[in-house]
N, C-alpha and C positions, 0 to 999 in steps of 0.2 A: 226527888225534888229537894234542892238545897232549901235546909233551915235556916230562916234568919233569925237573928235575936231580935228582940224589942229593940234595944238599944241603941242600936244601927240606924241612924238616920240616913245612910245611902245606900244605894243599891249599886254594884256592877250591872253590866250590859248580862252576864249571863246568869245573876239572881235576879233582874228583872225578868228573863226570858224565859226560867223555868217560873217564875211565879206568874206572869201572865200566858204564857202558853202563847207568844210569841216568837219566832224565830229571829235572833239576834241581827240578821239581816233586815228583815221586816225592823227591828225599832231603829237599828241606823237609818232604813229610810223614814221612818218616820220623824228622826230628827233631825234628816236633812231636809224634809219639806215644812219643819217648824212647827208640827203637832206637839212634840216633847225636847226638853232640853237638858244638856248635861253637863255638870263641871269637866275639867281632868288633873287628876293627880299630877303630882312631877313627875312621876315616870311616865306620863300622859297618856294615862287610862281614864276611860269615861267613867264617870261615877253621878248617879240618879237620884234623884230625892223622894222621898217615900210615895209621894204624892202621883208620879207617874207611872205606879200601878192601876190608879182607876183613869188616867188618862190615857194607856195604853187602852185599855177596857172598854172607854167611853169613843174611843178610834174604831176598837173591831168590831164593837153592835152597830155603828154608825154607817161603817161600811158594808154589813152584812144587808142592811135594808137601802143601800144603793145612794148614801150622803156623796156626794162629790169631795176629794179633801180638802179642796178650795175651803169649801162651806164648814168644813170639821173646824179647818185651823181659824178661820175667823169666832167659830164659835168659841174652843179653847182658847183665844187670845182675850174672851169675854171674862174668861173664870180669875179667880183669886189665884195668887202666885205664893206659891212657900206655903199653903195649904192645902190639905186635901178637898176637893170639891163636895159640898154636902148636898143633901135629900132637893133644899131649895134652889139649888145652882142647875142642877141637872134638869128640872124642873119648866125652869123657865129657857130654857135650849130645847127641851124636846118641843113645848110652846110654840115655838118656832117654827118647827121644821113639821108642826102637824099640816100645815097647809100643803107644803111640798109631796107628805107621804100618803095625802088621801090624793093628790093629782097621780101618785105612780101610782097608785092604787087603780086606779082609775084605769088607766094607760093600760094595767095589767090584764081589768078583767075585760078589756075591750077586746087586749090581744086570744086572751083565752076563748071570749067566746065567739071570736071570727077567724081563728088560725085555720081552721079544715077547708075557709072558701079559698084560700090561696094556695092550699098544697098543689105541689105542682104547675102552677099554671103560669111559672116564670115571667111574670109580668108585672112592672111596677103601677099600671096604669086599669086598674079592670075600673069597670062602671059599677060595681057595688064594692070596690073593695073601701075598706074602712080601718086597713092597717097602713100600709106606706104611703097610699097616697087619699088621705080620705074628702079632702078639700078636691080635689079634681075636677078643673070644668069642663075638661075633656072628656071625661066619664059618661059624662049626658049625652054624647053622640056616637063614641067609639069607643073600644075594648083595643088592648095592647099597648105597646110602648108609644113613649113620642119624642123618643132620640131622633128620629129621622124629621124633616118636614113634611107636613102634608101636602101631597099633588092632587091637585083637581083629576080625581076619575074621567072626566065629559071630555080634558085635553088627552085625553091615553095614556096620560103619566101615569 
């Protein structure tokens, strides 16, 4: 891993990428969707400010726990610029998004603990299922799909 100095107030695209463990790919797109941003020298090379080290950082936990990067980069549009984000900045973002991560939380252990009623049964529509379709008022009467319309059985449809 390249050493940086102290010094150094900027970083390349690829001493950002060895020190976040990012793929240099990964942070062009991430500053083509406006998470991070960069000058360019005259020979028009990117160059990084120390700071989007933890905003690379504060991108891939975000994502690891399923943030949308709509919601990343509105959050990062929140923080201080031309400083590193501190203890209390990150703080009041995670704040935030606790609401969000006890509802997947949620979602998750619903899916975990009714995945084995749907294996197999190909169907978006079962009368107890309570993953794809758990609002169902078709449920109450009938089991399988309801792509098709229903025929009155009594007319021989």
């Amino acid at each position: 891993m390249p050493q940086i100095p102290q010094s150094y107030q900027e970083l390349t695209v690829g001493q950002l990428s060895a020190r976040s463990g990012a793929a240099v790919s990964a942070l062009h797109f991430y500053e083509s969707k406006g998470l991070i941003s960069s000058t360019r020298t005259s020979g028009n090379q990117r160059r990084y400010t120390r700071d989007a080290l933890r905003r690379v950082a504060f991108v891939r936990a975000a994502q690891r726990v399923g943030i949308p990067l709509a919601t990343i980069r509105k959050a990062l549009a929140e923080l201080p610029e031309e400083r590193t984000p501190n203890h209390d900045d990150w703080a009041r973002l995670s704040r935030a998004w606790r609401s969000e991560l006890d509802e997947r939380i949620t979602q998750l252990g619903r899916l975990r603990d009714h995945l084995s009623d749907c294996i197999g049964c190909g169907c978006l529509s079962l009368e107890t299922c309570v993953l794809s379709n758990p609002d169902d008022v078709f449920g109450d009467r009938l089991t399988g799909s309801r792509l098709m319309p229903e025929r009155d059985v009594a007319d021989g449809g």
